[in-house]
N, C-alpha and C positions, 0 to 999 in steps of 0.2 A: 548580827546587828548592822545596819545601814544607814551612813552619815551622808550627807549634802550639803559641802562649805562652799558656802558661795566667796569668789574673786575677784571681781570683774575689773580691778583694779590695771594697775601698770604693773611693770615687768619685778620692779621695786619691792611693790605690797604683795606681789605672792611671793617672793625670797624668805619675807617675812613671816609670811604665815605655815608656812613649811615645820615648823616647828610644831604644829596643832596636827599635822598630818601624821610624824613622828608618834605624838604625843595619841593619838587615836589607836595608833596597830599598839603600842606599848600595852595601854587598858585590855583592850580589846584583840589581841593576834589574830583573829579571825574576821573580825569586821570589814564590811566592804566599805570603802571612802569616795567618794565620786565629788571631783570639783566643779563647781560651774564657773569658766573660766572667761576671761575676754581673749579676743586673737591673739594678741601681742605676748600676754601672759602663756597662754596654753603651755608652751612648749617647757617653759618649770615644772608644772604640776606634772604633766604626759610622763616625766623621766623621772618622776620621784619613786622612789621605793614601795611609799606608804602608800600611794595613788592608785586605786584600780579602775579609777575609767576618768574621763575627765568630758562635759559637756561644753561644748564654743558658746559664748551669749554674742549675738550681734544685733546692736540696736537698730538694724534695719528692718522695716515689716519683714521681709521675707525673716529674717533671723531672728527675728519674735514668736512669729509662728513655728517654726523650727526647734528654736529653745523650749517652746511652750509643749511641743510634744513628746520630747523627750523626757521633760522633764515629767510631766504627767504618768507616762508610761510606767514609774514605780513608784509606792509608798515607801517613804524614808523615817527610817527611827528617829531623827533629830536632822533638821535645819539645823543649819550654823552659820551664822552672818555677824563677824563681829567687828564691821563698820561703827568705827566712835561715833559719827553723825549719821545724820537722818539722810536718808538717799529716798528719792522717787522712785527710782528703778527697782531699790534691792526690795521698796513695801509692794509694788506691783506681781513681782515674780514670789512674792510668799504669799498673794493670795491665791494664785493657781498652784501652787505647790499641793501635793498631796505628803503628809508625815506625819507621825503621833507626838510630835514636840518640837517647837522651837526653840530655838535660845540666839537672842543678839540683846542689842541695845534697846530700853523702849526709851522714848520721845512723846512726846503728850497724844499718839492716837495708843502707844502701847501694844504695841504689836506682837512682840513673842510673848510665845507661854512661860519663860523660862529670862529674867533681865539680870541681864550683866552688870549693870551701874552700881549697883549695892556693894558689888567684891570688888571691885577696880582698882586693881594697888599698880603702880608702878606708870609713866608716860613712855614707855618705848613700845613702838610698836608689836616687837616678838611678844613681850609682858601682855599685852591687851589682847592678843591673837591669841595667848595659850589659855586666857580664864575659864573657856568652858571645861576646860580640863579640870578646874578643879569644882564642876559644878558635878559634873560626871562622876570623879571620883575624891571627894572632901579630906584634904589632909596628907593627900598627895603633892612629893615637891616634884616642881616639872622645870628648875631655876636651871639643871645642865643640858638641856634639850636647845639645840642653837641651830637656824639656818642651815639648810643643805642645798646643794646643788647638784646633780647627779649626772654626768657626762657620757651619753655612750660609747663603748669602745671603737665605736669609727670616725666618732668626731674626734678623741684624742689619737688615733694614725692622722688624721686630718691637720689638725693642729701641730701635731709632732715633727709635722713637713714644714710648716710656718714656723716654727723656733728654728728650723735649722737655721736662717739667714738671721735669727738675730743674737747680739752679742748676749755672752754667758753673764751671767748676774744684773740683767737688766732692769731699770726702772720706769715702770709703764706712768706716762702722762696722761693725762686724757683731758682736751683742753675744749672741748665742747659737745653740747649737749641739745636735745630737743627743744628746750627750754631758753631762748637763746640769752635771757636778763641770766642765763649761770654761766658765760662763756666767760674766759679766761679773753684780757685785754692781749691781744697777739706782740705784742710788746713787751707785755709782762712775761709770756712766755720766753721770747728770747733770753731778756735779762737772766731768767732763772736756769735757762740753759746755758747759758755762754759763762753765769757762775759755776757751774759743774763741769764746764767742759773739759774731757782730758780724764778727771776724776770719777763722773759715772757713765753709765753706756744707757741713755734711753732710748724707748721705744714711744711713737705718739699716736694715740688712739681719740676719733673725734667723726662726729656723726657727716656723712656724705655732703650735704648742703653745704657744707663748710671746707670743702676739700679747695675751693682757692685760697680758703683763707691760711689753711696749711701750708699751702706753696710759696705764699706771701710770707709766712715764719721760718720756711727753708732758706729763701731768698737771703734774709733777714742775719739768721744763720751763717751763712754764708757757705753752707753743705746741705746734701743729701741728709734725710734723717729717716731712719729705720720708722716704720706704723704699722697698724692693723689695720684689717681693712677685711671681717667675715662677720660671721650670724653669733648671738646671745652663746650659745655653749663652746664655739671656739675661744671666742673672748673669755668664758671662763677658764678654762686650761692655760688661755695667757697669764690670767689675775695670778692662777694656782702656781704659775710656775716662775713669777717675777719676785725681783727682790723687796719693792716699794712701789705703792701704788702711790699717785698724786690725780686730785680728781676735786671736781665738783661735786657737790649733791645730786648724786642721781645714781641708778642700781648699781654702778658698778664701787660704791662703798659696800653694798650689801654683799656684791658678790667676795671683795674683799674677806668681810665678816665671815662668811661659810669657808674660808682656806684658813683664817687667822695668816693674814699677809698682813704688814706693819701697811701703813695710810698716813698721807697727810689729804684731811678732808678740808673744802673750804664752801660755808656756808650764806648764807642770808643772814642778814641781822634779824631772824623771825625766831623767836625762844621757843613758841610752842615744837616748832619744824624739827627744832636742832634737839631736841630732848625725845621727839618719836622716833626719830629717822638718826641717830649719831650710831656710830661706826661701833662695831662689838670685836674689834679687832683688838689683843690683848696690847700692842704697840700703837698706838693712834695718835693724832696731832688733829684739835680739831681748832679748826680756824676760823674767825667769824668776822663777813665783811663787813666795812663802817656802813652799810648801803641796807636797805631793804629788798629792793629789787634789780640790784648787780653785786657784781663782784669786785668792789674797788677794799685791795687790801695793799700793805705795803710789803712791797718784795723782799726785800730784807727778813720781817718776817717769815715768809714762807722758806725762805732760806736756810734760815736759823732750825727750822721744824724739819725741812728734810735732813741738816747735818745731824738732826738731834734721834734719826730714823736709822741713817748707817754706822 
């Protein structure tokens, strides 16, 4: 049997659906699963266990026509697309699909043969990612299937050289993001640093654009401060191997979730966001800004949630 779970999501949404990929070899042990992935993503799905091939989608012409021929070149036992909302893209590449069944969400054109909306229990994302599982097979519980991440053994030698320089039982910050309405006020940082100072040993992790703005928190500091600074799987052997994550909304909660490392997450004031997307981490702090579209929380709080971590 041969599935086709379409991804095309961020680095975030395939962490998540990983559990459906699980959840396929379990039914199934011999089934092929082939993702159709976006660039960013790929490299989750490429190093999963359950994954035997995985397709690039790139919304450029050339990368339309590319997608479109691979993805032609075989009939797949089921489509799997289980996008909550309606995408133009994800209905375009299921009408050149070649497979004996769909299954995602329909929307008033009704597109798959097979609609998820009926079974829909649960708002987090894993919970909506695994429902074909139970269209597949009815009455199966698939509730301990969680997130994985799959490192290969030369990214952790890779990694195992970048821990050497940072202190033992370290707390990974992570104080910005793509997104920049999720970035941590560089002030707020300090404060919550210079509250720990002495007491924990962190490490700070935060996307390149923003690397003055680090400097300007070192500054601030008034020292040197241990970071990252490598690709999506080193960073997860960092997550794996840290005492407490502190972090934004953004993958590196999820990544969290697949080690179960304790988190204090800090969110949007958006309800729907915070109930798809919250931390499955067994120790978690989840935090919600007074703001919709920043981060304005009171430090004190977040204080009180890291002491209540170590």
């Amino acid at each position: 049997m041969e599935f086709l779970i379409v991804q095309i999501g961020r680095i975030g949404d395939m962490i998540l659906t990983t559990p459906l990929f699980s959840g396929l070899k379990q039914l199934y042990p011999d089934c092929k699963v082939t993702v159709l992935t976006s660039a960013s993503n790929d490299i989750i799905a490429k190093n999963h266990k359950s994954v035997d091939n995985t397709i690039i989608f790139n919304k450029t012409i050339y990368g339309y026509i590319k997608s479109f021929l691979q993805i032609r070149k075989r009939k797949f036992d089921y489509w799997i697309d289980t996008k909550p909302e309606h995408s133009n893209t994800s209905s375009k590449l299921l009408k050149i699909a070649r497979y004996r069944k769909s299954i995602g969400f329909n929307f008033e054109a009704k597109s798959f043969d097979i609609d998820l909306t009926p079974i829909r229990t649960g708002e987090h994302y894993t919970e909506i990612n695994k429902l074909p599982l139970k269209i597949l097979k009815e009455g199966i519980e698939f509730a301990n299937i969680m997130p994985e991440i799959f490192i290969p053994d030369e990214i952790r030698q890779k990694a195992s050289e970048i821990l050497k320089g940072y202190p033992k039982n370290y707390v990974l910050f992570n104080i910005s993001v793509k997104d920049e309405t999720r970035n941590w006020n560089p002030d707020d940082v300090v404060k919550i640093y210079k509250t720990f100072s002495g007491k924990l040993d962190f490490v700070f992790q935060f996307v390149d654009k923003d690397r003055e703005c680090f400097k300007n928190i070192e500054s601030k500091a008034g020292q040197k401060l241990n970071y990252f600074d490598g690709g999506i799987l080193e960073l997860a052997e960092i997550v794996r191997n840290a005492r407490l994550i502190i972090t934004p909304d953004t993958s590196l909660v999820h990544i969290a979730s697949c080690f179960n490392v304790p988190i204090v997450a800090v969110y949007h004031k958006v309800e729907w966001n915070i109930k798809r997307f919250a931390p499955l981490s067994d120790k978690k702090a989840v935090l919600i800004s007074n703001e919709e579209n920043s981060i304005s929380i009171d430090t004190g709080k977040v204080c009180a949630a890291i002491s209540g971590m170590i």
